[in-house]
C-alpha positions as CSV (number, residue, x, y, z in Angstrom):
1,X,-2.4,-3.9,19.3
2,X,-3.0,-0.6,21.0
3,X,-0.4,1.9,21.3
4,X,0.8,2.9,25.2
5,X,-0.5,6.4,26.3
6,X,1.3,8.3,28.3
7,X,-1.5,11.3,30.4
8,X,-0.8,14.4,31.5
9,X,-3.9,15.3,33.7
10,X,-5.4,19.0,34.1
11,X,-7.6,19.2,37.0
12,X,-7.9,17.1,40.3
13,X,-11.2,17.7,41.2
14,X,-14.3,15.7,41.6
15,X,-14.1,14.4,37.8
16,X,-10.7,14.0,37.8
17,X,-10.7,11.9,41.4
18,X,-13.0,9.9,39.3
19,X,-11.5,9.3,36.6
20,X,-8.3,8.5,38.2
21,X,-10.1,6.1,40.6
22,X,-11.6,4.2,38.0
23,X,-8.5,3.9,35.8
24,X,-6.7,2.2,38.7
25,X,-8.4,-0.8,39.1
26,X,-7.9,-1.3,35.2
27,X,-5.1,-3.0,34.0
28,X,-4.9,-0.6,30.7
29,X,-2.3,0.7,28.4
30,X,-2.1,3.6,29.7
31,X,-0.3,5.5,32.6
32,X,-1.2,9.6,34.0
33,X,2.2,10.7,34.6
34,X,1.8,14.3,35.4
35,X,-1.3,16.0,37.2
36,X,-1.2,19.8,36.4
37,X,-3.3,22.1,39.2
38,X,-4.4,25.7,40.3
39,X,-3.9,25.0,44.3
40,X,-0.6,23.4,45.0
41,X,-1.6,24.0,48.9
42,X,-4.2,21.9,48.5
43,X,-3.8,18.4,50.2
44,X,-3.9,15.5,47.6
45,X,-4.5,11.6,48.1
46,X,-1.2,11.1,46.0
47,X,2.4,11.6,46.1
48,X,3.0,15.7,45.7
49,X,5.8,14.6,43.3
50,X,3.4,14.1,40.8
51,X,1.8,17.3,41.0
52,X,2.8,20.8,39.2
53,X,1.2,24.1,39.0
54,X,3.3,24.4,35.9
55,X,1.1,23.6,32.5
56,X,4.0,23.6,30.3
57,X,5.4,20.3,32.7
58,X,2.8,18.3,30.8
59,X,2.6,21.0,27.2
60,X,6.1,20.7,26.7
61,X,7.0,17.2,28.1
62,X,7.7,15.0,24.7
63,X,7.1,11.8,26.4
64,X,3.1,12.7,27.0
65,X,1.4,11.8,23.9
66,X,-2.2,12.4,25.5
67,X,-3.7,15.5,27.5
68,X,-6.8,15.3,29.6
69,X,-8.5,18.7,30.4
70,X,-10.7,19.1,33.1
71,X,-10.8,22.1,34.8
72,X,-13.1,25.1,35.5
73,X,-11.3,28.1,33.6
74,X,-12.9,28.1,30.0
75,X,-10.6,30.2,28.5
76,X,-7.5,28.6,30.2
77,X,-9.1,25.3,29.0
78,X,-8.8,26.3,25.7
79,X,-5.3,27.6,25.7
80,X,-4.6,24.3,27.3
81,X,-6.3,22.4,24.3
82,X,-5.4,24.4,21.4
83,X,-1.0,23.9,23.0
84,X,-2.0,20.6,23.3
85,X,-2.9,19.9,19.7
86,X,-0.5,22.5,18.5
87,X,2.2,20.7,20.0
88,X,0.8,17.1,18.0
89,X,-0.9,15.7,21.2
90,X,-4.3,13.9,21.4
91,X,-6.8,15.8,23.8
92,X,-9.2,14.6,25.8
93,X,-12.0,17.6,27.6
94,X,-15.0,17.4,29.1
95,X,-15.4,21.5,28.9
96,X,-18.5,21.3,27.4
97,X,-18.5,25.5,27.7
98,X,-15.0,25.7,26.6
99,X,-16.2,23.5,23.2
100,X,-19.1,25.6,22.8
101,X,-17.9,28.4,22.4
102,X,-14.5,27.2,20.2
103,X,-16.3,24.6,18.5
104,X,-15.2,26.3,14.7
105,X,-11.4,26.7,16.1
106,X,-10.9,23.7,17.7
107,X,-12.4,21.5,14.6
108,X,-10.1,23.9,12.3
109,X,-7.1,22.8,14.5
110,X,-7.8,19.2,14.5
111,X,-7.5,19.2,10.9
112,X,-4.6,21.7,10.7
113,X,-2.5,19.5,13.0
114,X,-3.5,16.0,12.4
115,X,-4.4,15.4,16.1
116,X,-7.8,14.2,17.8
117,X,-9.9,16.2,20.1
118,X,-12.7,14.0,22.2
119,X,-15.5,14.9,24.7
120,X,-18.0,12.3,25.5
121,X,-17.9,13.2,29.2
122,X,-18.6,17.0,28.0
123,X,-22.3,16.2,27.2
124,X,-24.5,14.3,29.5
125,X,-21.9,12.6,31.7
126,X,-22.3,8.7,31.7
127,X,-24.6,8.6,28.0
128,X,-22.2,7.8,25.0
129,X,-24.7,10.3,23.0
130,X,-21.8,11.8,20.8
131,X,-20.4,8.4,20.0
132,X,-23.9,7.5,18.8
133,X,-24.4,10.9,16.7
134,X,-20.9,10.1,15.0
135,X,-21.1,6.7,14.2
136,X,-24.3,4.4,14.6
137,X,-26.3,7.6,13.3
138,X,-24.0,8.7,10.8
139,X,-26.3,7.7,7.9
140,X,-29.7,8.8,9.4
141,X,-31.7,11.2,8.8
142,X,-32.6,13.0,12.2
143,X,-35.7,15.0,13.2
144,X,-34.9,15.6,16.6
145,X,-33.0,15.5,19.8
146,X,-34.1,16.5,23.0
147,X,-34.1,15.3,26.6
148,X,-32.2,16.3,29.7
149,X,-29.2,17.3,29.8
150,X,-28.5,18.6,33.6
151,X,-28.4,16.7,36.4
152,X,-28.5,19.7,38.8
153,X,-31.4,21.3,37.6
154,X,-33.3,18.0,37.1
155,X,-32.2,17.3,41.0
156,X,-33.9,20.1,42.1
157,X,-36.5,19.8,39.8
158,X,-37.8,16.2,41.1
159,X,-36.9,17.1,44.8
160,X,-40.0,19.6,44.4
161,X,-42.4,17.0,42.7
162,X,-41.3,13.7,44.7
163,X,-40.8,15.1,47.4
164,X,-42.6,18.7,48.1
165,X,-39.6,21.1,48.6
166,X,-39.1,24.4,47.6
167,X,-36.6,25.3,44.9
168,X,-34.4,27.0,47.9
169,X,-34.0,24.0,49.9
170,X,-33.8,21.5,46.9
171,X,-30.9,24.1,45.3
172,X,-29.2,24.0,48.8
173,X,-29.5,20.0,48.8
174,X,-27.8,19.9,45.2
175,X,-25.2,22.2,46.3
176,X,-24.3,20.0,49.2
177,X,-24.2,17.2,47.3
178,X,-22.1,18.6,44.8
179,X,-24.3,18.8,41.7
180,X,-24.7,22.5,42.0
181,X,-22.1,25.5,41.9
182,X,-22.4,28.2,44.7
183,X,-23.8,29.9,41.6
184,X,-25.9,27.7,40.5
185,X,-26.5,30.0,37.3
186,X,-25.0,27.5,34.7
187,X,-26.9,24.7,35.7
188,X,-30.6,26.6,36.6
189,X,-30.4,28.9,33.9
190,X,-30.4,26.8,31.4
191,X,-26.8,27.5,30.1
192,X,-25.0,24.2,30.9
193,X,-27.8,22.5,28.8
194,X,-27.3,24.8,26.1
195,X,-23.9,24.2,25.5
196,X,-24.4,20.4,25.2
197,X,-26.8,21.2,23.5
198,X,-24.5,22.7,20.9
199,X,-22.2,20.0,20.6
200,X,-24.8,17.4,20.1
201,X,-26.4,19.2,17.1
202,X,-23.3,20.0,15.2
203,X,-22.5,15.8,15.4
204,X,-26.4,15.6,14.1
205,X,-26.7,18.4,12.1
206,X,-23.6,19.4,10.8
207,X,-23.8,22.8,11.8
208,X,-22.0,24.9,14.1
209,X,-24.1,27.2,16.3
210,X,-23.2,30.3,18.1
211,X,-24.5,29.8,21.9
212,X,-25.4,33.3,21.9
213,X,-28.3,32.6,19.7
214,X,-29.8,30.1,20.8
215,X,-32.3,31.1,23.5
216,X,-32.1,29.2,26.9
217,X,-34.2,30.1,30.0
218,X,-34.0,28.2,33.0
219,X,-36.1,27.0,36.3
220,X,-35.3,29.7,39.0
221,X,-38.2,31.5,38.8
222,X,-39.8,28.7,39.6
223,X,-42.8,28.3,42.2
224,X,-45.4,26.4,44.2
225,X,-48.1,27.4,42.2
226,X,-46.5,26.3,39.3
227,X,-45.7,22.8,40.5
228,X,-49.3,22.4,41.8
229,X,-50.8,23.3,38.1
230,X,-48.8,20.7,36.8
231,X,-49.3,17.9,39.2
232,X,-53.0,18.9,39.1
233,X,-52.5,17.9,35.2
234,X,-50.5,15.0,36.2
235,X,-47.2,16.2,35.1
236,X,-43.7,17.0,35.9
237,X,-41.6,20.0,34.6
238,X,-38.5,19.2,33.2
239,X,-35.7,21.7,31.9
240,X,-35.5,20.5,27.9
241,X,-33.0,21.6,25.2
242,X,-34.1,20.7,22.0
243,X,-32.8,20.7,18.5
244,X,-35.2,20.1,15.6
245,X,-35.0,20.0,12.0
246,X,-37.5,22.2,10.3
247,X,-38.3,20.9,6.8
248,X,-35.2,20.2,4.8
249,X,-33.8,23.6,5.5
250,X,-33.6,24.7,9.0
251,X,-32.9,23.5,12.4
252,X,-34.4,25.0,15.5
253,X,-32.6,24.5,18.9
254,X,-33.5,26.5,22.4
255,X,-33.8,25.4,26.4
256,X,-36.7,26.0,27.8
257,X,-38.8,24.0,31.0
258,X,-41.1,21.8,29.6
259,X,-44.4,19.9,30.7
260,X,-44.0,16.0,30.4
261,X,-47.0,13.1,31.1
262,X,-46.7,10.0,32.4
263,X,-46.8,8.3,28.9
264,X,-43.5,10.5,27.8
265,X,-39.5,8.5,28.4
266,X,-38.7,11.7,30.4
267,X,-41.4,11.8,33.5
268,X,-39.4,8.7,34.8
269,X,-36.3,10.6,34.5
270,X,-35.4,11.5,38.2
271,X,-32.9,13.2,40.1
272,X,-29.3,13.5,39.0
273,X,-30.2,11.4,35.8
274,X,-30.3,12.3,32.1
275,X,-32.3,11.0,29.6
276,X,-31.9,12.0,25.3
277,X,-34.0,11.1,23.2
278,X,-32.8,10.9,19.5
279,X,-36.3,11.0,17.1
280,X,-35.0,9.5,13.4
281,X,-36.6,8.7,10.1
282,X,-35.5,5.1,9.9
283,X,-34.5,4.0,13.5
284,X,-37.5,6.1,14.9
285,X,-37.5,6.7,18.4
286,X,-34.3,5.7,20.6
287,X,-33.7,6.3,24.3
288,X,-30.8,6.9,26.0
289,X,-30.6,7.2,30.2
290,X,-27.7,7.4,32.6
291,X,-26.5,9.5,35.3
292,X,-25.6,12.9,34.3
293,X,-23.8,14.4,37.3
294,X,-20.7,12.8,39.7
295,X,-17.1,12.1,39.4
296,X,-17.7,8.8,38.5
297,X,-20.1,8.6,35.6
298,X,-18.3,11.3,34.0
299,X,-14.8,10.1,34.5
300,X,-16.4,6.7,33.1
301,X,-17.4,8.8,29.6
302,X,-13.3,10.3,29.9
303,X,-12.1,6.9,30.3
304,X,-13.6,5.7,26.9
305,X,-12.0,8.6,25.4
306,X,-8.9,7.8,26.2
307,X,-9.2,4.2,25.7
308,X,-10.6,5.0,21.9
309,X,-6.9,7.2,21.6
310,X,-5.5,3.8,21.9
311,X,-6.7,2.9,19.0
312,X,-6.1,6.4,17.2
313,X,-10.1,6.9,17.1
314,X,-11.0,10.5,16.1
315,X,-14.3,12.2,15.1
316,X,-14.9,12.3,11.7
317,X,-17.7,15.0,11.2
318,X,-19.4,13.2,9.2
319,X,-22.6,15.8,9.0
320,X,-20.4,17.9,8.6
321,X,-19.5,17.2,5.1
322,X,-23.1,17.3,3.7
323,X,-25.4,19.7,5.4
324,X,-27.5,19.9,2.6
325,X,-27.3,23.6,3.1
326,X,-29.4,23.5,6.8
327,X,-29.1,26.8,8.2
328,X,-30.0,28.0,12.2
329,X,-33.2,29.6,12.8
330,X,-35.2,31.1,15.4
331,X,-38.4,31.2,13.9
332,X,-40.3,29.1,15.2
333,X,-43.7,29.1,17.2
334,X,-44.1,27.3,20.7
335,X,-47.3,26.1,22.9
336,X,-46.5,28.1,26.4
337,X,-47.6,28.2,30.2
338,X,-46.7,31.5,31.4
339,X,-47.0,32.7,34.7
340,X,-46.4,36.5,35.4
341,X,-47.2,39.3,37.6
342,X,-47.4,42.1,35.1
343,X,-50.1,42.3,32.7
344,X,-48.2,44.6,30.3
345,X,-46.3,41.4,29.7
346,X,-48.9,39.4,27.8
347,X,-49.2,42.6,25.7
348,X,-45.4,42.8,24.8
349,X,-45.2,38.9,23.7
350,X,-48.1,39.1,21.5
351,X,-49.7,35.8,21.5
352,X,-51.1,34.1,18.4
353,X,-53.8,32.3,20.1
354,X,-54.9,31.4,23.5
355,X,-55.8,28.4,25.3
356,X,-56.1,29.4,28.5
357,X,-56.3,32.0,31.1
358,X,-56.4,32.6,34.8
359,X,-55.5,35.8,37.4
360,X,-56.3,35.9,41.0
361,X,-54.2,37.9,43.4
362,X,-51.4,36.0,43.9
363,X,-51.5,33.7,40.6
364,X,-51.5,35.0,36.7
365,X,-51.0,32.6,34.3
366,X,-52.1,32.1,30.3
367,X,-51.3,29.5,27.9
368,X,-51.1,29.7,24.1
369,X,-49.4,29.8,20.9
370,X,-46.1,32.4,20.8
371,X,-43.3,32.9,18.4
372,X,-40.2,32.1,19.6
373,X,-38.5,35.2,18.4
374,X,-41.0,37.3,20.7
375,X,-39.7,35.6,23.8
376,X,-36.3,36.3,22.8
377,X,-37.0,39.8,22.3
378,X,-38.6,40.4,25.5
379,X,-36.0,38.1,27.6
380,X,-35.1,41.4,29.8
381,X,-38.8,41.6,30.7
382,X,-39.6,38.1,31.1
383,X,-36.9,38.5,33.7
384,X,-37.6,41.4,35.3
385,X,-41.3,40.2,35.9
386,X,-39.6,36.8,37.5
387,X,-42.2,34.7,35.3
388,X,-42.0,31.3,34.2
389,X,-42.4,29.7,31.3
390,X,-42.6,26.0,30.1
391,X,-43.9,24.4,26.9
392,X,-46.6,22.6,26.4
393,X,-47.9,20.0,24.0
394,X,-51.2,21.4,23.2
């Protein structure tokens, strides 16, 4: 028999209107008693009586067993989360930034209180890839996990191969839409996919990474001449974060555009949709796809969540426990498609071999071998020169 839950509710917005929308054509044990929000102006589809600006009306209310976070404010999102468990309720977040960065704490608290944090929706919206890493995987040995992780970027991304649009108007589209932020940093940059990035690894891995060191770089320097090289190739550019186990003792994970062909699970992988692909010694190669953006396939992934606290589900960090001593590292070397303007460029990232090379007046690129480590030492320059880069597979 599953137990009742009682929600309190942070945030009201496009995931939350989802989440609520779907929960109320269910006939569930469960009932959100108290929305907490940042505008109380704001006009709301539901009764203003259940509505506070107050967080302690849900933090200190003993009847609400269960608090669901999803709001904007990282930091606040976290003081929200840690209360929450403090105070011996079960959390639900899909703050994929917010768990990034706290990942350590908010597993130390977990244990220290007995309470159960859970964030399917915080990593790739509608694909139950967490729930997969913690249980069906927990055995397996894993080489790899990689895909896409954004919606927004991947949007724009096919909007200027299906269709022929520049990354201005395709951004504006998304951000119309709603799958961009006026600052569309998070999502282009490569950052959003960074920090699901982290979450998925530690559930693979066992090991908690510090985003700041893993190196992302994202798709708006992107141009026309780069989408014509690929299509002349026959291939799409897709923004990829990938984590990869390096012999027995490392694991490698960055975000970086890559080239995929036809005959890769990825080139299919259009518009708002994600697709991961988990790479494992015994199960070999499994493929995950759903939509990764909208209030509705992410309040789906908060839904199960919730539904699993029913049932007193927790993560078990299974990894975790047996890392086999697997440490972080950086150095690695990549196959690259740069295109630049400045020549002193190529000198600074000192390639190891190369493939290819091409310069007329108004397109430079080169492609080759590169240690990862030099990009990361150069990211200032790369970005001052507004070039692009995307792996390759040769």
């Amino acid at each position: 028999m599953s137990k009742k839950l009682t929600i309190g509710l942070f945030g009201f917005g496009v995931v939350g209107q989802g989440l609520y929308d779907i929960v109320k054509t269910k006939n569930l044990n469960l009932e959100i008693v108290r929305f907490v929000i940042k505008n109380a102006e704001k006009k709301r589809s539901l009764s203003g009586e259940l509505f506070s600006t107050d967080k302690n009306s849900i933090l200190q209310d003993p009847n609400i067993n269960t608090v669901v976070e999803l709001i904007n404010d990282t930091e606040a999102a976290f003081e929200i989360v840690s209360a929450a468990m403090k105070a011996g309720k079960n959390v639900v977040s899909a703050s994929k930034k917010m768990i990034a960065l706290h990942l350590a704490e908010l597993i130390n608290l977990q244990h220290q209180y007995g309470t159960s944090l859970l964030y399917e929706g915080a990593v790739c919206g509608s694909i139950p890839i967490i729930r997969n890493l913690e249980e069906y995987y927990d055995n397996e040995l894993l080489h790899s996990i990689s895909g896409i992780f954004n919606g927004s970027s991947n949007y724009i991304l096919s909007k200027g191969f299906n269709e022929g649009l520049d990354y201005h108007t395709a951004l504006k589209q998304a951000q119309d839409l709603g799958f961009a932020e006026t600052d569309p940093t998070m999502d282009v940059g490569g950052y959003d996919a960074k920090f699901k990035l982290v979450i998925a690894a530690y559930h693979a891995y066992g090991i908690v990474v510090k985003p700041a060191d893993i190196f992302n770089l994202g798709i708006q320097n992107i141009s026309v001449q780069d989408i014509q090289y690929a299509k002349e190739k026959n291939l799409k550019i897709k923004l990829i974060p990938s984590a990869q186990k390096i012999g027995d003792q490392y694991v490698s994970l960055y975000v970086l555009p890559k080239f995929i062909s036809k005959k890769e699970l990825l080139y299919n992988v259009d518009y708002e949709y994600n697709g991961v692909i988990v790479q494992a010694a015994f199960a070999d190669q499994q493929f995950f796809f759903g939509k990764g953006a909208g209030g509705h396939p992410t309040g789906s992934a908060v839904l199960s969540d919730i539904t699993a606290l029913r049932y007193d589900y927790h993560y078990e960090y299974k990894k975790a426990a047996d890392t086999g001593g697997l440490q972080f590292t950086n150095n690695i070397s990549l196959n690259i498609y740069l295109r630049y303007h400045d020549e002193h460029l190529i000198e600074a990232l000192g390639f190891d071999h190369i493939s290819e090379r091409f310069y007329s007046d108004n397109f430079k690129f080169i492609t080759g071998n590169i240690k990862l480590k030099n990009l990361i030492e150069n990211e200032h320059r790369i970005s001052q020169d507004k070039a692009f880069i995307a792996v390759t597979n040769r």
